[in-house]
FIGUVO-824580 format. One record per residue (C-alpha): residue number from 0; residue in one letter; x, y, z. Coordinates in nm, 4 decimals, decimal comma. Layout:
N
   voza   zavo          u          v          w
    NUM      a          X          Y          Z
...
//
This chain:
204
   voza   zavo          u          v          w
      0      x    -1,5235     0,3241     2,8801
      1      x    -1,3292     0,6375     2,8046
      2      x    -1,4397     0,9241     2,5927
      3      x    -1,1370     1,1811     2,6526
      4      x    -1,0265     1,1327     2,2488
      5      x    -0,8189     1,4222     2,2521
      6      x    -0,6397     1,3616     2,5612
      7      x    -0,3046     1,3078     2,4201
      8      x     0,0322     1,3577     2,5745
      9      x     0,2333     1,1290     2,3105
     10      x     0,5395     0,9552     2,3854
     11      x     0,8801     1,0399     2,1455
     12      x     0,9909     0,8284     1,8605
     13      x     1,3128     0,7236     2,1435
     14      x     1,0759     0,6628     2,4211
     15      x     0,8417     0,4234     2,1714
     16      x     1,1584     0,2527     2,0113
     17      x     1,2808     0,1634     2,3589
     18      x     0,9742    -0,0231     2,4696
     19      x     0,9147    -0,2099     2,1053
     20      x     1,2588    -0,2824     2,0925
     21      x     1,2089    -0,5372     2,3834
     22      x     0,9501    -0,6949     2,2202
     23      x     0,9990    -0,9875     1,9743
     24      x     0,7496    -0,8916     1,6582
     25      x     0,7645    -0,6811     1,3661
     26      x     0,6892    -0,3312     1,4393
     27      x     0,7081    -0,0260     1,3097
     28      x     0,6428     0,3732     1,3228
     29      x     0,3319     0,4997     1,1476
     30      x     0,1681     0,7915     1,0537
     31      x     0,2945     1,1210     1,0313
     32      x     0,5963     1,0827     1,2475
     33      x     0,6828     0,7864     0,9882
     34      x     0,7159     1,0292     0,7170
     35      x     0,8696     1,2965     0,9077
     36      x     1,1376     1,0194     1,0013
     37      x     1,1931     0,9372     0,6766
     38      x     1,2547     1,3172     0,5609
     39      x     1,4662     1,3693     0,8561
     40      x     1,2847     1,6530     1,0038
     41      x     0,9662     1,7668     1,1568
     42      x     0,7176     1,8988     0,8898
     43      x     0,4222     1,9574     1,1220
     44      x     0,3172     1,9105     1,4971
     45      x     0,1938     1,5871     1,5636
     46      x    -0,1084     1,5292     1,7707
     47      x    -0,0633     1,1742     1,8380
     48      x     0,2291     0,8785     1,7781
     49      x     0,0991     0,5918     1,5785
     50      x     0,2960     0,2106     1,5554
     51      x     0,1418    -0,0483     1,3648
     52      x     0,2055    -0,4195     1,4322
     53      x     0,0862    -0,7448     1,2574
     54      x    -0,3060    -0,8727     1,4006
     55      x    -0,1475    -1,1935     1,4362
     56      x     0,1661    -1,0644     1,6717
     57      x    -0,1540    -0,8686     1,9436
     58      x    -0,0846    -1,1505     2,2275
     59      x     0,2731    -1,1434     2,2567
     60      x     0,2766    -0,6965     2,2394
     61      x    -0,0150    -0,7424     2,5260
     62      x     0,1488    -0,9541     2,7423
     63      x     0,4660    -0,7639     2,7331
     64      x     0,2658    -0,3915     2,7815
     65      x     0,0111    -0,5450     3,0354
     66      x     0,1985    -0,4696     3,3756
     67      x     0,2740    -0,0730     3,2325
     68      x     0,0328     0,0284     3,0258
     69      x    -0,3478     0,0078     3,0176
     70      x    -0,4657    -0,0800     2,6911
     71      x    -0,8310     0,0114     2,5403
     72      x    -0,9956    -0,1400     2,1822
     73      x    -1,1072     0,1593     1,9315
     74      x    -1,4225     0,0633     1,7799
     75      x    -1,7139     0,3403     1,6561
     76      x    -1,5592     0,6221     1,8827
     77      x    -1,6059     0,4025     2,1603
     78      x    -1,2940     0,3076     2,4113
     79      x    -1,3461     0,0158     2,5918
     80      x    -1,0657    -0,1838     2,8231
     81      x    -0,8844    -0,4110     2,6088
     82      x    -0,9232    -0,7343     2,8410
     83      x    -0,6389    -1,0284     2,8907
     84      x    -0,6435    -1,3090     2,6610
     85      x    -0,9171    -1,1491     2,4132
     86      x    -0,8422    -1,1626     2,0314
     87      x    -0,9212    -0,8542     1,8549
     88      x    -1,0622    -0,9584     1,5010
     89      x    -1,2355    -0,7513     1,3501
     90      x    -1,1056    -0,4407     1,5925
     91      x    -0,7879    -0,2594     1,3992
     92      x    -0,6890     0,0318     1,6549
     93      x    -0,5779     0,0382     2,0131
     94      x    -0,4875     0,2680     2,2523
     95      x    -0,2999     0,2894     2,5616
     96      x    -0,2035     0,4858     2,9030
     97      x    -0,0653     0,4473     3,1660
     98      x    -0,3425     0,4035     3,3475
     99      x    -0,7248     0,4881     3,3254
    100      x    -0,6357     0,8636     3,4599
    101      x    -0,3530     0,9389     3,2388
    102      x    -0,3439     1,0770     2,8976
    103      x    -0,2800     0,8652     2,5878
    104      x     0,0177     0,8085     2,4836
    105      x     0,0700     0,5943     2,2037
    106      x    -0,1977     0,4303     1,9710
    107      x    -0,1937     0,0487     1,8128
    108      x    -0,2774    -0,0562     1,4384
    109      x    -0,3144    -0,3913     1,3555
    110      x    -0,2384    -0,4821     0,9914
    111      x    -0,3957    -0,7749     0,8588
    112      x    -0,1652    -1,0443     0,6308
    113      x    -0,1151    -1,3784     0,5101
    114      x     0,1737    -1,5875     0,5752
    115      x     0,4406    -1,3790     0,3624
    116      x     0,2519    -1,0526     0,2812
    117      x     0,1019    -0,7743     0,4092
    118      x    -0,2385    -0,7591     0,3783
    119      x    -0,3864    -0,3652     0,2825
    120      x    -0,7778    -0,3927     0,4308
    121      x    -0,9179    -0,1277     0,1892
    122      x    -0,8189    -0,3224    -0,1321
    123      x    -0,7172    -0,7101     0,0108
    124      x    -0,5484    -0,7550    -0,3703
    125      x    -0,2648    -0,4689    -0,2297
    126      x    -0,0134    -0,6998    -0,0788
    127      x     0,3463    -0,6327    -0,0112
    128      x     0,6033    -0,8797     0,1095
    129      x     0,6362    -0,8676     0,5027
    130      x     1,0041    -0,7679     0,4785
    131      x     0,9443    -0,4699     0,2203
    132      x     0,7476    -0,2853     0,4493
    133      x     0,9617    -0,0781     0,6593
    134      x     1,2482     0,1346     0,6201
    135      x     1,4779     0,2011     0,9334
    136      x     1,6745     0,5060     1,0329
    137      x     2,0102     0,6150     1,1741
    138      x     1,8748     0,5009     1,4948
    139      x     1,7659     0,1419     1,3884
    140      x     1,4107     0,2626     1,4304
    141      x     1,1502     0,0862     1,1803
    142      x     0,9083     0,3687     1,0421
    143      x     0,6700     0,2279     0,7489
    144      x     0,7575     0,3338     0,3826
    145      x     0,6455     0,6621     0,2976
    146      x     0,4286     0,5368    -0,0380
    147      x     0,2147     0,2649     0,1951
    148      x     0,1814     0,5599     0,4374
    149      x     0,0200     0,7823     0,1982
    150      x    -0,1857     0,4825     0,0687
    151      x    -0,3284     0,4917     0,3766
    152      x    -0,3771     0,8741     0,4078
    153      x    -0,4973     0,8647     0,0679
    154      x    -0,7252     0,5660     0,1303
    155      x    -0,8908     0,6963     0,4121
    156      x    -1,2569     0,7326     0,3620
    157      x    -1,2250     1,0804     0,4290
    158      x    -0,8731     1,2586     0,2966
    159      x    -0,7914     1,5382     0,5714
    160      x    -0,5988     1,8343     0,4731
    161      x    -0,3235     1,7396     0,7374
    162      x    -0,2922     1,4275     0,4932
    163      x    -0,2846     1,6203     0,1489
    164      x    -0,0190     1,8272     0,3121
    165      x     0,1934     1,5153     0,3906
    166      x     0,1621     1,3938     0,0543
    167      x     0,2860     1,7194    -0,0669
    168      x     0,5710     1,7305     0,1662
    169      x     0,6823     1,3547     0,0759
    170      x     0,6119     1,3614    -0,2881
    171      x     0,9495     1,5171    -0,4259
    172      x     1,1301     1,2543    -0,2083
    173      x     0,9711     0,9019    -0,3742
    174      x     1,1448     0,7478    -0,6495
    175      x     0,9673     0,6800    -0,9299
    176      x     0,8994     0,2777    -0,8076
    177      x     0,7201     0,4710    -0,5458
    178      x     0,5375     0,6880    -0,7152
    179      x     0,3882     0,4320    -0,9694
    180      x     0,3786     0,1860    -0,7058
    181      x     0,0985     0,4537    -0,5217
    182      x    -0,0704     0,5355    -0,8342
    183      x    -0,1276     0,1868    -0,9407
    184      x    -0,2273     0,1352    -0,6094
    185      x    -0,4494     0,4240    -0,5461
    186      x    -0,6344     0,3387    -0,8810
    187      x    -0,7306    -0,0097    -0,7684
    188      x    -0,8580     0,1192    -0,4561
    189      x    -1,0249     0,4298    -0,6660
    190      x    -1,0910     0,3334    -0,9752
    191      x    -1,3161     0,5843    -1,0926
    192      x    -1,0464     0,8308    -0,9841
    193      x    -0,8527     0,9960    -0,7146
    194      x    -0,7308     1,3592    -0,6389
    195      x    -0,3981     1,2337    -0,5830
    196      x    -0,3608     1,0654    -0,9337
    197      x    -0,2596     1,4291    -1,1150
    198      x     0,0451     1,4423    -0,8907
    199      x     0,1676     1,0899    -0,9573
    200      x     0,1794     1,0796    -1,3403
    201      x     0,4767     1,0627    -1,3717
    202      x     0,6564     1,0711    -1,7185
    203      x     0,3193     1,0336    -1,9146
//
């Protein structure tokens, strides 16, 4: 079991896209590199690098990081070795190094879904068609859309200034599908209110 949470030394958005690139599932850049990627510059530093993949795609990414990478479940703060042929479930983050010395390098989400959709865990009636999830740069790189991005900053249990900040910085560049498409889905994830919502009313 590790406990060295802040031992990062993150890999680039190149150095990420060249090992997922090799790997046959749906992948994709998260976090705030995603929407840094999708404004086409660096708004802040980033502490980590975040990729999200599919639950149901975790065998196939294992097998093919298993020989280079050491891989470790996330589950209530604890790190514990991610071991071969063991289905995570209920276990949504993972994250690896090169080995049980080094520093981490690039962290795992697994997104739940159905057959066609992605599934958002907060608020299971948020779904959004598999193939309307990412966006992809010059580079061919898949990042995920800015406005399911900030539904997940947003939807955290606890909204960090770092992800108010984001918000700010992406707002101006979501159309207005975007924008209602966060608001409608911030409200049925809040619906006694959000501190987001003033920002988002648009037109009204």
């Amino acid at each position: 079991m590790r406990t060295d949470l802040s031992n990062w030394n993150s890999l680039t958005v190149t150095e990420v896209s060249n090992i997922f690139s090799s790997i046959p599932i749906s992948w994709g850049i998260a976090g705030g590199w995603a929407l840094d990627i999708h404004l086409g510059r660096k708004t802040r530093k980033h502490s980590d690098m975040d990729i999200v993949i599919f639950r149901e795609d975790q065998q196939v990414m294992y097998r093919h990081l298993k020989n280079e990478w050491t891989l470790y479940k996330a589950k209530d703060g604890e790190l514990s070795p991610w071991k071969e042929k063991e289905y995570l479930d209920a276990i949504n983050d993972v994250w690896v190094s090169r080995d049980i010395h080094s520093s981490w390098a690039f962290q795992i989400m697994l997104m739940d879904c159905d057959q066609d959709n992605w599934i958002y865990r907060r608020e299971k009636t948020i779904k959004v068609p598999k193939e309307e999830l990412f966006y992809s740069d010059e580079n061919n790189v898949p990042y995920l859309k800015p406005a399911i991005q900030l539904l997940y900053k947003g939807g955290s249990s606890q909204t960090r200034e770092k992800d108010f900040r984001d918000f700010q910085s992406v707002l101006p560049s979501l159309s207005l599908k975007e924008k209602e498409w966060l608001k409608e889905a911030l409200k049925r994830q809040f619906p006694l209110g959000h501190n987001w919502m003033k920002s988002l009313r648009v037109g009204e």
